[in-house]
VMD Tcl script that draws the C-alpha trace (Angstrom):
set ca {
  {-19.30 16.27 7.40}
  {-15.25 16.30 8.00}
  {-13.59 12.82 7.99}
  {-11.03 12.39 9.99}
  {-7.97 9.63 10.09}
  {-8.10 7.11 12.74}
  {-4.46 5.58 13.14}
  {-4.51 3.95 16.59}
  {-4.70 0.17 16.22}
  {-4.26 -1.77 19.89}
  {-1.81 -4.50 20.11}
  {-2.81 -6.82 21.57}
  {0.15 -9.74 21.55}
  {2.77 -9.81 24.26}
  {5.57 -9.50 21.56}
  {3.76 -6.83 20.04}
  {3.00 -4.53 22.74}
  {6.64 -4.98 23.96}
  {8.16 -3.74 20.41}
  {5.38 -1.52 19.49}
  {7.39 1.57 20.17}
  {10.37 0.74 17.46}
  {7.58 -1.57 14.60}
  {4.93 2.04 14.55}
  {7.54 4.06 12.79}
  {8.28 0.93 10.38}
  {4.28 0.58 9.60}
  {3.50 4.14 9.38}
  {6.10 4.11 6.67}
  {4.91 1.01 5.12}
  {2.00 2.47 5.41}
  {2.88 5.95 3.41}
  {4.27 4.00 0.89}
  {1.41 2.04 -0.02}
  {-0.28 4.56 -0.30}
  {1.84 6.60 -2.56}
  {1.73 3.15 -4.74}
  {-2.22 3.06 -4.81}
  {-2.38 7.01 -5.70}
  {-0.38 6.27 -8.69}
  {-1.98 3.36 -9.55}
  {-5.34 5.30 -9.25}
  {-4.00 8.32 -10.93}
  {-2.93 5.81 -14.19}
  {-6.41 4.53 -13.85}
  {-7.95 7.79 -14.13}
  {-6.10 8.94 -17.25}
  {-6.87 5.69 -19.22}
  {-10.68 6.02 -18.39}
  {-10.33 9.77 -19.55}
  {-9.60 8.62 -23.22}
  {-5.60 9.10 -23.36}
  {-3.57 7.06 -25.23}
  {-0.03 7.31 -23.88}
  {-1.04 6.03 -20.62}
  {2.08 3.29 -19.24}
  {0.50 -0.15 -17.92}
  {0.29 0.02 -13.75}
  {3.03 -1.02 -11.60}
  {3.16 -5.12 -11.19}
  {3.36 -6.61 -7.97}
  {5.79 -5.74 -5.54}
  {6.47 -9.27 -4.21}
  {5.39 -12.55 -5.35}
  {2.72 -13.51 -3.65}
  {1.89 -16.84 -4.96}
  {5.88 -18.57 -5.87}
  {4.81 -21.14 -7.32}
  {2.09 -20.16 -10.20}
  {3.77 -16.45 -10.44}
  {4.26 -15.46 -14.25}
  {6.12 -12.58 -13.14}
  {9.46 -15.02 -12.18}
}
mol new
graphics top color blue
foreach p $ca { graphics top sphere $p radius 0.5 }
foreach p [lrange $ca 0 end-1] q [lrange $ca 1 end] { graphics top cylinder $p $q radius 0.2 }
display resetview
Protein backbone atom coordinates (compact mmCIF):
# COMPACT_ATOMS: atom_id res chain seq x y z
CA UNK A 1 0.00 0.00 0.00
CA UNK A 2 1.57 3.62 -1.10
CA UNK A 3 0.43 6.60 1.06
CA UNK A 4 0.08 9.49 -0.45
CA UNK A 5 -0.05 13.38 0.91
CA UNK A 6 -3.30 15.04 0.84
CA UNK A 7 -2.67 18.96 1.04
CA UNK A 8 -5.93 20.49 -0.22
CA UNK A 9 -7.88 21.93 2.71
CA UNK A 10 -11.23 24.08 1.44
CA UNK A 11 -11.72 27.46 2.79
CA UNK A 12 -14.48 28.00 3.56
CA UNK A 13 -14.67 31.84 5.13
CA UNK A 14 -15.27 34.80 2.86
CA UNK A 15 -11.92 36.40 4.06
CA UNK A 16 -10.28 33.27 3.56
CA UNK A 17 -11.18 32.25 0.19
CA UNK A 18 -10.50 35.89 -0.95
CA UNK A 19 -6.67 35.77 0.42
CA UNK A 20 -6.16 32.16 -0.03
CA UNK A 21 -3.92 32.67 -3.01
CA UNK A 22 -1.12 34.94 -1.03
CA UNK A 23 -1.82 32.87 3.04
CA UNK A 24 -1.06 28.96 0.99
CA UNK A 25 2.52 29.87 0.38
CA UNK A 26 2.75 31.31 4.12
CA UNK A 27 1.15 27.84 5.56
CA UNK A 28 2.91 25.52 3.35
CA UNK A 29 5.98 27.11 4.84
CA UNK A 30 4.71 27.09 8.28
CA UNK A 31 3.93 24.00 7.53
CA UNK A 32 7.64 22.71 6.35
CA UNK A 33 8.93 24.16 9.24
CA UNK A 34 7.06 22.36 11.71
CA UNK A 35 7.84 19.70 10.42
CA UNK A 36 11.52 20.06 10.22
CA UNK A 37 11.03 20.97 14.17
CA UNK A 38 9.11 17.59 14.93
CA UNK A 39 11.83 15.47 12.82
CA UNK A 40 14.40 16.79 15.09
CA UNK A 41 12.59 16.50 17.99
CA UNK A 42 11.85 12.82 16.97
CA UNK A 43 15.31 12.20 15.81
CA UNK A 44 16.63 13.45 19.65
CA UNK A 45 14.00 11.11 20.89
CA UNK A 46 15.26 8.26 19.06
CA UNK A 47 18.90 8.57 20.12
CA UNK A 48 18.04 8.87 23.89
CA UNK A 49 15.83 5.66 23.71
CA UNK A 50 18.87 4.00 21.83
CA UNK A 51 21.06 4.23 25.07
CA UNK A 52 23.36 7.43 24.18
CA UNK A 53 24.46 9.62 26.58
CA UNK A 54 25.40 12.89 24.88
CA UNK A 55 22.00 13.39 23.67
CA UNK A 56 21.05 17.64 24.11
CA UNK A 57 17.47 18.15 25.85
CA UNK A 58 14.65 18.91 22.87
CA UNK A 59 13.95 22.27 21.65
CA UNK A 60 11.45 24.31 24.20
CA UNK A 61 8.53 25.94 22.98
CA UNK A 62 8.56 28.24 20.28
CA UNK A 63 6.02 30.73 21.70
CA UNK A 64 4.44 30.99 24.97
CA UNK A 65 1.46 29.54 24.88
CA UNK A 66 0.09 30.00 28.26
CA UNK A 67 1.66 33.97 29.45
CA UNK A 68 0.68 33.85 32.43
CA UNK A 69 1.86 30.36 34.20
CA UNK A 70 4.90 30.09 31.50
CA UNK A 71 8.26 29.13 33.38
CA UNK A 72 10.02 29.71 30.29
CA UNK A 73 9.63 33.91 30.78
Amino acid sequence: MVALPHFFCPAEKPLLKKLSWLLRPAFAANHEWAMRKGLESLELELRRRRGELQVPPPPGPTFPHNLLNNKVL
